[in-house]
MDAnalysis code that builds the backbone (N, CA, C; Angstrom):
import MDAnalysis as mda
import numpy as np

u = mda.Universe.empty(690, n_residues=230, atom_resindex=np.repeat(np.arange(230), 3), trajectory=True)
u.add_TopologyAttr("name", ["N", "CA", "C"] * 230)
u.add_TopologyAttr("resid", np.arange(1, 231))
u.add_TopologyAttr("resname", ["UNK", "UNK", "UNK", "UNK", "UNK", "UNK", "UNK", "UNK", "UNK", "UNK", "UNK", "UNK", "UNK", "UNK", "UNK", "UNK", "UNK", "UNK", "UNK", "UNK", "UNK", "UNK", "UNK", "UNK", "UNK", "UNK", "UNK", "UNK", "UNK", "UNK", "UNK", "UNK", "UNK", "UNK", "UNK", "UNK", "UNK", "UNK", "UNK", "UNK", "UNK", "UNK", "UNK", "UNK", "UNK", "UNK", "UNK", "UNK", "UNK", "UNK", "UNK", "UNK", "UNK", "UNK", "UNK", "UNK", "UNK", "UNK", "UNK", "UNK", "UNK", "UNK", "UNK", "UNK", "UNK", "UNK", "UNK", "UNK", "UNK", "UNK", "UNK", "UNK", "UNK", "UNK", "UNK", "UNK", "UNK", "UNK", "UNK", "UNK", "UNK", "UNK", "UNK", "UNK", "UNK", "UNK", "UNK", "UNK", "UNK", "UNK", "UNK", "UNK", "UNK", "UNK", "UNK", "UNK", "UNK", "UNK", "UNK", "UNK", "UNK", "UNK", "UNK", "UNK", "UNK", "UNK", "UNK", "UNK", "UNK", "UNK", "UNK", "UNK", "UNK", "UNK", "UNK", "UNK", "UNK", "UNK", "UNK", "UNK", "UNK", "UNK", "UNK", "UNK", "UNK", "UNK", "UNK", "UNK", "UNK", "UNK", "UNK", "UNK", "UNK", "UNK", "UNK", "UNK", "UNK", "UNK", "UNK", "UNK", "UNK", "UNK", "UNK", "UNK", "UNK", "UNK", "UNK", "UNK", "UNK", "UNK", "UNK", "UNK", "UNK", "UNK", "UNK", "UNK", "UNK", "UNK", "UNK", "UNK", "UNK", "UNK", "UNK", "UNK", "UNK", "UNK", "UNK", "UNK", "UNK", "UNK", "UNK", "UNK", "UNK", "UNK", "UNK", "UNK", "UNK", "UNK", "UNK", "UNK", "UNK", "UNK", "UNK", "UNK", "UNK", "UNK", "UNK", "UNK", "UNK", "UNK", "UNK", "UNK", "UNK", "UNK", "UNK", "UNK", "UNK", "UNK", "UNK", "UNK", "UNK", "UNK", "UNK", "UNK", "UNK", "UNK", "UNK", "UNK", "UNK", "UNK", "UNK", "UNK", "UNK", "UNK", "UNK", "UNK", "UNK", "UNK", "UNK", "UNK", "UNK", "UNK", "UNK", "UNK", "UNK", "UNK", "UNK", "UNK", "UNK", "UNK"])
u.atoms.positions = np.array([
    [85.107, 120.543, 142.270],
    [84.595, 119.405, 141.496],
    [84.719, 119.656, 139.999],
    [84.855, 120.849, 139.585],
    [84.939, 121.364, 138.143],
    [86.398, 121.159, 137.348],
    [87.011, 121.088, 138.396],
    [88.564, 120.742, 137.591],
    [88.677, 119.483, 137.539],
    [88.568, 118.465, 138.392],
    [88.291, 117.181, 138.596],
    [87.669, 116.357, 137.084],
    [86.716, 117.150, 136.415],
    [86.308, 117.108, 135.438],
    [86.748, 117.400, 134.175],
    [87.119, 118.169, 134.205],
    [88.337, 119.400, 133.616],
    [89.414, 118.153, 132.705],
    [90.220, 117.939, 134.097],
    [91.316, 117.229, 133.337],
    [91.560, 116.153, 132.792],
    [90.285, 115.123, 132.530],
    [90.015, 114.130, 131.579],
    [89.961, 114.538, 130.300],
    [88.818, 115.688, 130.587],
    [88.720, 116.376, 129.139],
    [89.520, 116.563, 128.398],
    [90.427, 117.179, 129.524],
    [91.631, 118.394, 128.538],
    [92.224, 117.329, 128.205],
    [92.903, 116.026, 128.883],
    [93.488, 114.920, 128.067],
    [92.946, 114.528, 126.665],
    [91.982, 114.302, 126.866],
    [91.068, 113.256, 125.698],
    [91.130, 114.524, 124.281],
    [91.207, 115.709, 124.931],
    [91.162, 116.664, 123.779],
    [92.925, 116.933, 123.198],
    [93.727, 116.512, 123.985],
    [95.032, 116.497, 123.755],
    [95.252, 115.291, 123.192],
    [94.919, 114.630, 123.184],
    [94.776, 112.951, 122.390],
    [94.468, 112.991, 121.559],
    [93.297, 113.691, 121.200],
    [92.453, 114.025, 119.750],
    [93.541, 114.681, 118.781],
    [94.425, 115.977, 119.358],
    [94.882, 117.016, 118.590],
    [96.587, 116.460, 118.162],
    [96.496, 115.312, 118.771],
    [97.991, 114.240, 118.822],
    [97.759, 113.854, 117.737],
    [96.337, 112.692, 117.613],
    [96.231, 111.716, 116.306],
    [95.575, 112.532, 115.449],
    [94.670, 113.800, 115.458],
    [94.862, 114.475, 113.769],
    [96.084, 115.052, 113.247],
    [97.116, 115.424, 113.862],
    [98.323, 115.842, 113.859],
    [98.575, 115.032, 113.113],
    [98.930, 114.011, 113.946],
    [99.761, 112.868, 112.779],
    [99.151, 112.161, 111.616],
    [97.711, 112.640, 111.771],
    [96.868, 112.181, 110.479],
    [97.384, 113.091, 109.645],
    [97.758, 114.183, 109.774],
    [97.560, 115.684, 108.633],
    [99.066, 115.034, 108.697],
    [100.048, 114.505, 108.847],
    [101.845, 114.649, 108.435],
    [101.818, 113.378, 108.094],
    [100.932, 112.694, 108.090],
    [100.980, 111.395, 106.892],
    [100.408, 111.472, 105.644],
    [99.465, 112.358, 105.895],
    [98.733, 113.085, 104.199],
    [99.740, 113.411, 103.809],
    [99.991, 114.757, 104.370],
    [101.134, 115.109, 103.652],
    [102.143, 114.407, 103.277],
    [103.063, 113.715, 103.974],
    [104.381, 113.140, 103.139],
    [104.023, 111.960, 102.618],
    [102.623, 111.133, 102.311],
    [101.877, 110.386, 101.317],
    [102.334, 111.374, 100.168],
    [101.327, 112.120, 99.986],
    [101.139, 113.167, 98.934],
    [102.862, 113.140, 98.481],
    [103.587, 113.676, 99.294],
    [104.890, 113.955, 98.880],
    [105.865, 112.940, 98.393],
    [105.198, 111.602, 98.767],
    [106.241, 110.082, 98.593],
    [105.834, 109.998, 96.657],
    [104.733, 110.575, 96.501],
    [104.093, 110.236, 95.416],
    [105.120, 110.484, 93.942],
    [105.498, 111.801, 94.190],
    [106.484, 112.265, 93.310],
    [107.808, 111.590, 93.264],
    [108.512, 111.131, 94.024],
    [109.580, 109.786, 93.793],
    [109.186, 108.690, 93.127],
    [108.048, 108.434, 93.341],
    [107.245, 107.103, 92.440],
    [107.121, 107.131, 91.327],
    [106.251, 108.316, 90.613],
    [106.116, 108.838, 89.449],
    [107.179, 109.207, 88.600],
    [108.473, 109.603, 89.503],
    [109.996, 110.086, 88.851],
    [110.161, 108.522, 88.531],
    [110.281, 107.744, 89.600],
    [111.267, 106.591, 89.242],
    [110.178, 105.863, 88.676],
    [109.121, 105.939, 88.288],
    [108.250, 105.108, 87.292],
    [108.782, 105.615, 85.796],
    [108.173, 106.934, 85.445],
    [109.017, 106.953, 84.290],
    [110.173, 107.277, 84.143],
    [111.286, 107.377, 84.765],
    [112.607, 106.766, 84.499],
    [112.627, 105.761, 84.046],
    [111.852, 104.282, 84.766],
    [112.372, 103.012, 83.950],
    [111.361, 102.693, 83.113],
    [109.965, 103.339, 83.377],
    [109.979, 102.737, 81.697],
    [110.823, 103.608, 80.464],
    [111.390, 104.595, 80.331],
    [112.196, 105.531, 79.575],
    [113.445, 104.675, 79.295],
    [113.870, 104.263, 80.670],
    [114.684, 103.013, 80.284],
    [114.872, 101.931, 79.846],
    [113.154, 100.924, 79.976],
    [112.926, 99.845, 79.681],
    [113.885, 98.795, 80.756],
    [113.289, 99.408, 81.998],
    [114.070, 99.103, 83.475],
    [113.759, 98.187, 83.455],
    [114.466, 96.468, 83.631],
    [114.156, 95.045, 83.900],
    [115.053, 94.532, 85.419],
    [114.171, 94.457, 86.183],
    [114.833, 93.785, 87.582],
    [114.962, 92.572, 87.272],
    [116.721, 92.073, 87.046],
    [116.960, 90.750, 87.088],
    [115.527, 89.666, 85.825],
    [114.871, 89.854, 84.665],
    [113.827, 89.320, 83.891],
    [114.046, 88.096, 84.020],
    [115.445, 87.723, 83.922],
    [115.978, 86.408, 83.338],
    [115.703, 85.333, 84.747],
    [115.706, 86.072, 85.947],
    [116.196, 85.030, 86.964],
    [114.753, 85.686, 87.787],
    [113.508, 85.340, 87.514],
    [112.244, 86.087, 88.730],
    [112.550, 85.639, 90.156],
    [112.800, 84.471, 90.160],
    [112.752, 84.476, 91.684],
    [113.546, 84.681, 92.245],
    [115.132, 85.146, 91.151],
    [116.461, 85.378, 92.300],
    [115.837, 86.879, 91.875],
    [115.092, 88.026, 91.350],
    [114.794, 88.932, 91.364],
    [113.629, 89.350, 92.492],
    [113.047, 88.355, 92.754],
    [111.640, 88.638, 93.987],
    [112.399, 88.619, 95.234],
    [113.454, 88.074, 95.249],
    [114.359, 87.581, 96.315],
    [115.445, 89.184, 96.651],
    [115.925, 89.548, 95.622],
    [116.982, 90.855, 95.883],
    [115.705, 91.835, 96.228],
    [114.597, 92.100, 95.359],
    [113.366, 92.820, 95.737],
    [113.365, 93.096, 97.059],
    [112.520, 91.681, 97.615],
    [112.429, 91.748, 99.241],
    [113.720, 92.350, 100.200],
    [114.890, 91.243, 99.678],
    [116.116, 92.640, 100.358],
    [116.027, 94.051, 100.778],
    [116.331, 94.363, 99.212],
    [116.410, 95.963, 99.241],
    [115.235, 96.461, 99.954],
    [113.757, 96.064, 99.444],
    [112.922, 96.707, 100.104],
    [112.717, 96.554, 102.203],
    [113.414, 95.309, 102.239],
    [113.120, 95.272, 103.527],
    [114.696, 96.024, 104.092],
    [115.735, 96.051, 103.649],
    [116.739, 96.929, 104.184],
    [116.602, 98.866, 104.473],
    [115.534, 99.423, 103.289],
    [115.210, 100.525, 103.102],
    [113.977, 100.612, 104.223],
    [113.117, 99.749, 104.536],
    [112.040, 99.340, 105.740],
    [113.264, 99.898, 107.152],
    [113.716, 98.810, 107.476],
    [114.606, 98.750, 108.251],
    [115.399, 100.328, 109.175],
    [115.709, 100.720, 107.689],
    [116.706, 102.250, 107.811],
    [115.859, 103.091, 108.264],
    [114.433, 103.207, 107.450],
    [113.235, 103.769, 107.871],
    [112.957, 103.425, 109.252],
    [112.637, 102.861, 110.358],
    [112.238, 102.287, 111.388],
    [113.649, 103.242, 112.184],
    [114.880, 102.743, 111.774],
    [115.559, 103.286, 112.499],
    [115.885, 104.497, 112.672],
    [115.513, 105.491, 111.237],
    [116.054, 106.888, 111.648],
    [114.747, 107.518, 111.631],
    [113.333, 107.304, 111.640],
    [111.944, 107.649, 112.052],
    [111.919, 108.917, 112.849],
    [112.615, 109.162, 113.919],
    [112.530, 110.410, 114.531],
    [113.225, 111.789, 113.972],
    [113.754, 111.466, 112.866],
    [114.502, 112.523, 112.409],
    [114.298, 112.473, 110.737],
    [115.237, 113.864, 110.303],
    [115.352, 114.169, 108.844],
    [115.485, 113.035, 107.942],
    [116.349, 112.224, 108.459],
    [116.799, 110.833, 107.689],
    [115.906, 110.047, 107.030],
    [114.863, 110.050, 108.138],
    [113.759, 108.918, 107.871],
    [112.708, 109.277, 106.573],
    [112.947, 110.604, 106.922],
    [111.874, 111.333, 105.365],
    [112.343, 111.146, 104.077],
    [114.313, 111.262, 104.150],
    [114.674, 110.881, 102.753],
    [114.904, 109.558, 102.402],
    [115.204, 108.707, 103.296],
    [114.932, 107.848, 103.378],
    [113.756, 106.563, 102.695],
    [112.465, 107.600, 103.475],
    [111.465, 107.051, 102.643],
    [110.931, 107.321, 101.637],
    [111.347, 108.804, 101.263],
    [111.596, 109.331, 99.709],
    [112.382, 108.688, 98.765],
    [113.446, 107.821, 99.113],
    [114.777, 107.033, 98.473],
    [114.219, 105.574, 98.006],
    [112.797, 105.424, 99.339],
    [112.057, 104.349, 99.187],
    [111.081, 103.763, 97.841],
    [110.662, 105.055, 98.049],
    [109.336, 105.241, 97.283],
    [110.121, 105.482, 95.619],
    [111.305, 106.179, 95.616],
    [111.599, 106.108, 93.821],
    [112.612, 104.441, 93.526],
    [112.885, 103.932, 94.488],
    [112.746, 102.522, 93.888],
    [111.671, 101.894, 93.979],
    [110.448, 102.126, 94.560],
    [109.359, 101.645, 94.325],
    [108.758, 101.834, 93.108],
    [109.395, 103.284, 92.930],
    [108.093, 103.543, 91.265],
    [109.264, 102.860, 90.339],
    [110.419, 102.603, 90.392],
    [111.544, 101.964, 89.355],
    [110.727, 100.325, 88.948],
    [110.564, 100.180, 90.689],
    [109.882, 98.445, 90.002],
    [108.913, 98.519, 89.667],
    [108.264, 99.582, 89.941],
    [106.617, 99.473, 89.378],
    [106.396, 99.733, 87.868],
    [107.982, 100.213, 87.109],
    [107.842, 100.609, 85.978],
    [107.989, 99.267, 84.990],
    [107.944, 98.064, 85.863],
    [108.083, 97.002, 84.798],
    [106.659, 96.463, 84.526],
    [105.484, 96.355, 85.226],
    [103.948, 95.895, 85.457],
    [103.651, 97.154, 84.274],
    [104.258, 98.411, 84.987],
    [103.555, 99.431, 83.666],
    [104.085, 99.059, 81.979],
    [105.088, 98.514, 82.156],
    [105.610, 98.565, 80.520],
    [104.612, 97.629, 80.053],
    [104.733, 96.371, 81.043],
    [103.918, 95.247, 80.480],
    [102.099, 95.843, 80.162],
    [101.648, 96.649, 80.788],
    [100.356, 96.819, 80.303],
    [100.819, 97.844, 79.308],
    [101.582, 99.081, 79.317],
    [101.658, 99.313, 77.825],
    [101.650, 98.958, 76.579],
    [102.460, 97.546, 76.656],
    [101.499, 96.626, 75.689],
    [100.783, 95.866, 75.430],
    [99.322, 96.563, 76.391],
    [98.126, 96.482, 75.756],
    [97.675, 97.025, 74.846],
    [96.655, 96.987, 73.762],
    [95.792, 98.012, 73.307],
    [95.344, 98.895, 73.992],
    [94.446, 98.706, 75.504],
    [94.118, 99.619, 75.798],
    [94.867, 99.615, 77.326],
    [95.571, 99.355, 77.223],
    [96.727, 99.865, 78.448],
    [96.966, 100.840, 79.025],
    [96.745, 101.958, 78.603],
    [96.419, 103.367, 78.884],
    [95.175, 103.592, 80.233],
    [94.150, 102.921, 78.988],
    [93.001, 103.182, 79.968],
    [93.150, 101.834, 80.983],
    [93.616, 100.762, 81.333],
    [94.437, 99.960, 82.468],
    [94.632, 100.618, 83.226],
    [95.730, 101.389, 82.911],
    [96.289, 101.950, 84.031],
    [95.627, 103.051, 84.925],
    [94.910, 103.848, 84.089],
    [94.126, 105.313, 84.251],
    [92.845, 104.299, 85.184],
    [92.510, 103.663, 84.845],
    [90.937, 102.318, 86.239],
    [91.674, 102.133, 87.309],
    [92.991, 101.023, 86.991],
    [93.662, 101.040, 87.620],
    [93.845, 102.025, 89.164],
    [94.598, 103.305, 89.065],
    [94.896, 104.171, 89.775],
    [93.537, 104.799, 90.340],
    [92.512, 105.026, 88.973],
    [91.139, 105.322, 89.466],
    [90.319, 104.425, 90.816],
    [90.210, 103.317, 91.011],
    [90.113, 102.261, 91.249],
    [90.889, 102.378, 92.960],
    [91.995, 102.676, 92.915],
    [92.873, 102.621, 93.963],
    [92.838, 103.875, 94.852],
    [92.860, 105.045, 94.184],
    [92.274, 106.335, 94.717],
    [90.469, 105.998, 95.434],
    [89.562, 105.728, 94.932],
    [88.536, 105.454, 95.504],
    [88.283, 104.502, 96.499],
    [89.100, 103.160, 96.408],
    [88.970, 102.406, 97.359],
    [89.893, 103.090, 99.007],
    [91.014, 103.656, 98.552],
    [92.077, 104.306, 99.413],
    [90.790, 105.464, 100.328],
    [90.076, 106.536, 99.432],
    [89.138, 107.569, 99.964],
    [87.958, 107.015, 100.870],
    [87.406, 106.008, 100.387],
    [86.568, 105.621, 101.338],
    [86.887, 104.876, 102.227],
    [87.568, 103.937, 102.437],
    [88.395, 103.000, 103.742],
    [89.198, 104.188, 104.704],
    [89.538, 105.388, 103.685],
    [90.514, 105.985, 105.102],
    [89.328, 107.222, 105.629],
    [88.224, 107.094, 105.115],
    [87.199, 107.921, 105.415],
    [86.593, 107.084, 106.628],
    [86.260, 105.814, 106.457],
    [85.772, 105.060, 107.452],
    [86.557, 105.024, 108.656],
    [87.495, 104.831, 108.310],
    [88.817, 104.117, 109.375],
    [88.977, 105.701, 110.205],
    [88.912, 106.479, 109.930],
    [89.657, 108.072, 110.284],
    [87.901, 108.435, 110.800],
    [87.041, 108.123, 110.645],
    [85.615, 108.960, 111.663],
    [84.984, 107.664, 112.442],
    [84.937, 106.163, 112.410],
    [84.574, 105.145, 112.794],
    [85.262, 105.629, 114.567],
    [84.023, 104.765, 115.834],
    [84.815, 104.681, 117.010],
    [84.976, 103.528, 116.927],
    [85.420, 102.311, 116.301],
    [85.616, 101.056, 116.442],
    [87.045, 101.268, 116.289],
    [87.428, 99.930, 116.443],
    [89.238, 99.665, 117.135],
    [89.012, 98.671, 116.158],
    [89.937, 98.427, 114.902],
    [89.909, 97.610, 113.995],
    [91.574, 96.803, 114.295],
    [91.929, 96.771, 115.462],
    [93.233, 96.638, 115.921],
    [93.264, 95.025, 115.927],
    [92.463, 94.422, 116.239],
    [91.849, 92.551, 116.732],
    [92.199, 92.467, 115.061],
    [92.751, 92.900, 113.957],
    [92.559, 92.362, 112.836],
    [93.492, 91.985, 111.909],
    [94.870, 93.123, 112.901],
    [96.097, 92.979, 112.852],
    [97.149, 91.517, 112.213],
    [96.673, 90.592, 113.374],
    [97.499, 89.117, 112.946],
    [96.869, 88.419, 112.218],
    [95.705, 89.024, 111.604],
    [94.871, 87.451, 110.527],
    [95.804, 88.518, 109.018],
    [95.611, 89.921, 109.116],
    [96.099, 90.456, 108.137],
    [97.528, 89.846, 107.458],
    [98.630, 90.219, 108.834],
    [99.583, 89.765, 108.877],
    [100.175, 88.600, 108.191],
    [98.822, 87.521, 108.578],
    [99.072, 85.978, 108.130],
    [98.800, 85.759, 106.672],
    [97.921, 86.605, 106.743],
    [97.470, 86.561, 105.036],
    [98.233, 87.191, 103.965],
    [99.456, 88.045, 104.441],
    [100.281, 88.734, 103.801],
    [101.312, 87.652, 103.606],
    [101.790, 86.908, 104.913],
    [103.122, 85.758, 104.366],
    [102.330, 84.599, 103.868],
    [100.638, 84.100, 103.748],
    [100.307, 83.330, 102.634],
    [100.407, 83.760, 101.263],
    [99.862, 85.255, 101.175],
    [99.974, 85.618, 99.678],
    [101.726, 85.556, 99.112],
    [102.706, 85.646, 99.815],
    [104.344, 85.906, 99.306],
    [104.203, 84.302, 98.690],
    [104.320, 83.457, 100.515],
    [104.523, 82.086, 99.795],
    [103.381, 81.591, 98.407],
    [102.391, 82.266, 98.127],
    [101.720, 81.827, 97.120],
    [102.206, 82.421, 95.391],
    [102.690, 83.770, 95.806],
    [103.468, 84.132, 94.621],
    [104.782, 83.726, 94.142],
    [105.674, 83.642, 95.413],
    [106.912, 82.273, 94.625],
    [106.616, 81.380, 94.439],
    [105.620, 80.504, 94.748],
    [105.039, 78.907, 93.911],
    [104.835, 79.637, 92.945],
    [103.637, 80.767, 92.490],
    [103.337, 80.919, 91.247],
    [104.783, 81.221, 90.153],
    [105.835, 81.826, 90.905],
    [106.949, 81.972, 90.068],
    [107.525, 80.660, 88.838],
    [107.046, 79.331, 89.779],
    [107.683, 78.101, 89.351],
    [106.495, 77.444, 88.387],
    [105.528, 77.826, 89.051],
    [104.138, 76.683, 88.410],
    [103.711, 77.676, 86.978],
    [103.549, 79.103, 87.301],
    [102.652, 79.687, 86.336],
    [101.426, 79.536, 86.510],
    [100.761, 79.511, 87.464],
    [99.489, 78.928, 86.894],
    [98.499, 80.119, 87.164],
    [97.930, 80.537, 85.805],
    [97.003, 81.038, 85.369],
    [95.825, 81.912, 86.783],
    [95.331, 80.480, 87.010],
    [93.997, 80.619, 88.065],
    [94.826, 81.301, 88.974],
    [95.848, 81.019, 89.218],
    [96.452, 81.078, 90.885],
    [96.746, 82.600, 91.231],
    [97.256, 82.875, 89.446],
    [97.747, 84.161, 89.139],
    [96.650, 85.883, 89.552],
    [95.671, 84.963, 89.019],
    [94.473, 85.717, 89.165],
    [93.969, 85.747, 90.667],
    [94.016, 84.848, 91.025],
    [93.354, 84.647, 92.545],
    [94.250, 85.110, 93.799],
    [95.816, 85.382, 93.216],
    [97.079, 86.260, 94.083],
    [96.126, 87.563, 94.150],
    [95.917, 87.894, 92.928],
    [95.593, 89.949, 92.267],
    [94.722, 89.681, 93.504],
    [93.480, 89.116, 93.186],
    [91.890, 89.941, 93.774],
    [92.477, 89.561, 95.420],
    [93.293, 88.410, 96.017],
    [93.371, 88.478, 97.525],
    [94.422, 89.468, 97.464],
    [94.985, 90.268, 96.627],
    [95.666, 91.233, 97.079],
    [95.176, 92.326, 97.285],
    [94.225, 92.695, 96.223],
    [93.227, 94.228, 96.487],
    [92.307, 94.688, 97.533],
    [91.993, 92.647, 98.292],
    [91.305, 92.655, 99.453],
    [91.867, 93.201, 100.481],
    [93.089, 92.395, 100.775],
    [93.912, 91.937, 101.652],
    [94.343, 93.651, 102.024],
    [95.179, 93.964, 101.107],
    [96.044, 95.291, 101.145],
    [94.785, 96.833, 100.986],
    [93.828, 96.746, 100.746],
    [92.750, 97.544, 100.952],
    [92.375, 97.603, 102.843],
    [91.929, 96.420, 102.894],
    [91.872, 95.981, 104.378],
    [93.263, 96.595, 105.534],
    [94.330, 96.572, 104.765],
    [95.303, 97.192, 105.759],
    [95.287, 98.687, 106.139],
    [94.841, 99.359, 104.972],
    [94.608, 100.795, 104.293],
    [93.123, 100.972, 105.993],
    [92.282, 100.606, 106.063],
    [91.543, 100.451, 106.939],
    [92.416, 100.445, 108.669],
    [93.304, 99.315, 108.362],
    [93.812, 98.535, 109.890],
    [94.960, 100.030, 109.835],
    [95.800, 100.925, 109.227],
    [96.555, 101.596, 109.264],
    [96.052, 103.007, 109.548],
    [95.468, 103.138, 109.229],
    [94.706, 104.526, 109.294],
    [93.774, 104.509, 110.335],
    [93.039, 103.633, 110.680],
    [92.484, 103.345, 112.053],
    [92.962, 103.490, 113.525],
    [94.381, 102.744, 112.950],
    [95.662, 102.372, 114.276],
    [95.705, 104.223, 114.587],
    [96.226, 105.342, 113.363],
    [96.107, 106.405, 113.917],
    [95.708, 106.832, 115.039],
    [94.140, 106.769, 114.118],
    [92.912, 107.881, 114.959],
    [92.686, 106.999, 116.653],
    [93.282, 105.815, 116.687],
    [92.791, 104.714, 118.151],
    [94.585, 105.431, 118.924],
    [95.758, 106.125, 118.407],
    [96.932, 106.142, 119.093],
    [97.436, 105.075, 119.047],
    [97.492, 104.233, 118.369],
    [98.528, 103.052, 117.971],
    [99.714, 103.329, 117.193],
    [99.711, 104.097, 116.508],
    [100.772, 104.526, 116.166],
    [100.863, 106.024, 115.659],
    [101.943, 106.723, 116.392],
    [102.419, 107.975, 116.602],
    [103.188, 108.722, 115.931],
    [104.059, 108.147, 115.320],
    [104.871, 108.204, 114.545],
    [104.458, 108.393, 112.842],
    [104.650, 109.961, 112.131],
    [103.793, 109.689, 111.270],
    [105.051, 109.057, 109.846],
    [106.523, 109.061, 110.223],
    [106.701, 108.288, 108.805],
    [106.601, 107.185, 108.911],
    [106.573, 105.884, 109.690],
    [106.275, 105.148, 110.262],
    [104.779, 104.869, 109.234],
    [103.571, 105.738, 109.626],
    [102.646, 105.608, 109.783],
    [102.854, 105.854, 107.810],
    [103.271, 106.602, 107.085],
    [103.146, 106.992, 105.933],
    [104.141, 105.698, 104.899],
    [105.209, 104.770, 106.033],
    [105.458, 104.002, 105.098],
    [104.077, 102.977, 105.050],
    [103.561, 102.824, 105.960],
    [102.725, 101.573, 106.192],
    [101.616, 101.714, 105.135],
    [100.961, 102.876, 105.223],
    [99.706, 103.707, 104.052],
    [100.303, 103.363, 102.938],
    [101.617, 103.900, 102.588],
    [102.677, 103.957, 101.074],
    [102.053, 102.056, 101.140],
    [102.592, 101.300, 101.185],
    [102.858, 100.221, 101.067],
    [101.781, 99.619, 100.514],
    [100.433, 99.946, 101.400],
    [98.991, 99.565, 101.105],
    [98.198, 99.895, 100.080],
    [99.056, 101.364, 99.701],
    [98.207, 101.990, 97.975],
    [98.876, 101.341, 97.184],
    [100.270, 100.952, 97.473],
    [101.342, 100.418, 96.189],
    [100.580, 99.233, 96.186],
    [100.919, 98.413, 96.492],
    [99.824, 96.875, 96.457],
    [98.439, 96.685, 95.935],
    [97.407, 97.507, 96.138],
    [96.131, 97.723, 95.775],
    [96.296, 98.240, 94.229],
    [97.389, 98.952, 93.663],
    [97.339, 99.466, 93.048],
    [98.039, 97.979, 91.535],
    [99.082, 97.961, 91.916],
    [100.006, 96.388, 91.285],
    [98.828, 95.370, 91.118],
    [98.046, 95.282, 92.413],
    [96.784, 93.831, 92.435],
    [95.523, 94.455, 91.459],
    [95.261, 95.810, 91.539],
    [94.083, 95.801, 90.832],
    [94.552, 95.759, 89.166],
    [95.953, 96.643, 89.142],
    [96.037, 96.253, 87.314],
    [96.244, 95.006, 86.919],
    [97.134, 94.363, 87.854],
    [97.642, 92.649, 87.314],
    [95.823, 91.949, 87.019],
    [94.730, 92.287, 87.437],
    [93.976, 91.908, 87.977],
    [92.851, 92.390, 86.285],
    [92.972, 93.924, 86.140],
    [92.428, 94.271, 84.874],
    [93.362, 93.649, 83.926],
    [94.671, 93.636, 83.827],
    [95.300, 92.836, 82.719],
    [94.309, 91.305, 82.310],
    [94.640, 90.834, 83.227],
    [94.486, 89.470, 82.974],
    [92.594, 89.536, 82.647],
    [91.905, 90.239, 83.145],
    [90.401, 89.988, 82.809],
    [90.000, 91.110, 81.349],
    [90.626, 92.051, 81.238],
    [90.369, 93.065, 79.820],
    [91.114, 93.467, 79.375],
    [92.844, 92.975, 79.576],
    [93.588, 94.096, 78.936],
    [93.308, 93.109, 77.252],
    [93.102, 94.211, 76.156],
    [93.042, 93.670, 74.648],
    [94.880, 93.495, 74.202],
    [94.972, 92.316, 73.450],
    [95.755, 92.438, 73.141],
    [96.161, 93.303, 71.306],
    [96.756, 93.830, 71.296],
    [97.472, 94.565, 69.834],
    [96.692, 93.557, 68.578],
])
């Protein structure tokens, strides 16, 4: 009767040592995506890097491309070496575009300290959601397709804003983005620790994606409410 018992255990404890596994190799190559970002951030502002300025929405448009073709490559070579440089290849055109939001708060007055809340801001919200999500026994999985939906409302709401400009709308994209993409940071890191997903670059583009966003929504977000102007 003792083994009978036995081998649930030993499963459930082999399950456990599966999803911290892949918790600890998404820290890590998080941590490690970071340094492509930071390279290709200041590269373009050094450059005064402009994606397409003249044409935004044929630029939001090549954006989504590239980024969803580099998605794509990722998904497909996931089980191997590929997928790591891959999403390393990812992440320094990520910090390339991210170096245009940074130029623009550089000229703020206090743009500096923008950015420094900013990241502050994004690190704390990131620590406590993946603190919850990573010791919680709840299944935050049921939350998946409202997320989802709210991600292709916010796109279609930022190409209208491309055409309209409008101010309010601009502002009200940021804060449903810090929600929205905070909330995934939760639904991603959760999916882990429940075995939803196994795969940790997989699992480290999805995290990557959720700090980049939180991070873009909370400065667009301090711009527009304190950045001083010169």
């Amino acid at each position: 009767m003792e083994n009978v018992h036995t081998y649930p255990q030993a499963a459930t404890q082999d399950l456990a040592q599966r999803q911290n596994r892949v918790l600890r190799n998404t820290y890590a190559l998080l941590a490690l995506s970071m340094a492509p970002t930071i390279a290709g951030a200041l590269i373009g502002i050094q450059l005064k890097f402009s994606f397409l300025a003249g044409s935004p929405f044929i630029a939001f448009m090549l954006f989504l491309g590239v980024a969803f073709g580099f998605m794509w490559g990722i998904e497909r070579t996931k089980n191997s070496g590929m997928g790591v440089a891959l999403l390393l290849g990812f992440t320094f055109f990520m910090g390339l575009m991210l170096s245009r939001i940074l130029q623009v708060a550089l000229g703020f007055a206090n743009g500096g300290n923008l950015i420094a809340m900013a990241a502050g801001g994004t690190g704390a919200i990131f620590v406590a959601l993946a603190g919850i999500a990573s010791t919680t026994k709840r299944d935050f999985s049921n939350i998946g397709k409202f997320l989802f939906a709210g991600v292709i409302l916010l796109l279609v709401a930022m190409v209208a804003n491309i055409f309209f400009q409008i101010p309010a709308l601009a502002l009200a994209i940021s804060a449903i983005g810090v929600v929205l993409f905070s909330a995934y940071i939760l639904y991603d890191i959760n999916r882990i620790m429940q075995g939803g997903e196994t795969n940790y670059i997989t699992a480290t583009l999805a995290v990557y994606l959720d700090i980049y966003n939180v991070f873009v929504s909370l400065l667009n977000l301090l711009m527009m409410l304190t950045g001083e102007r010169d």
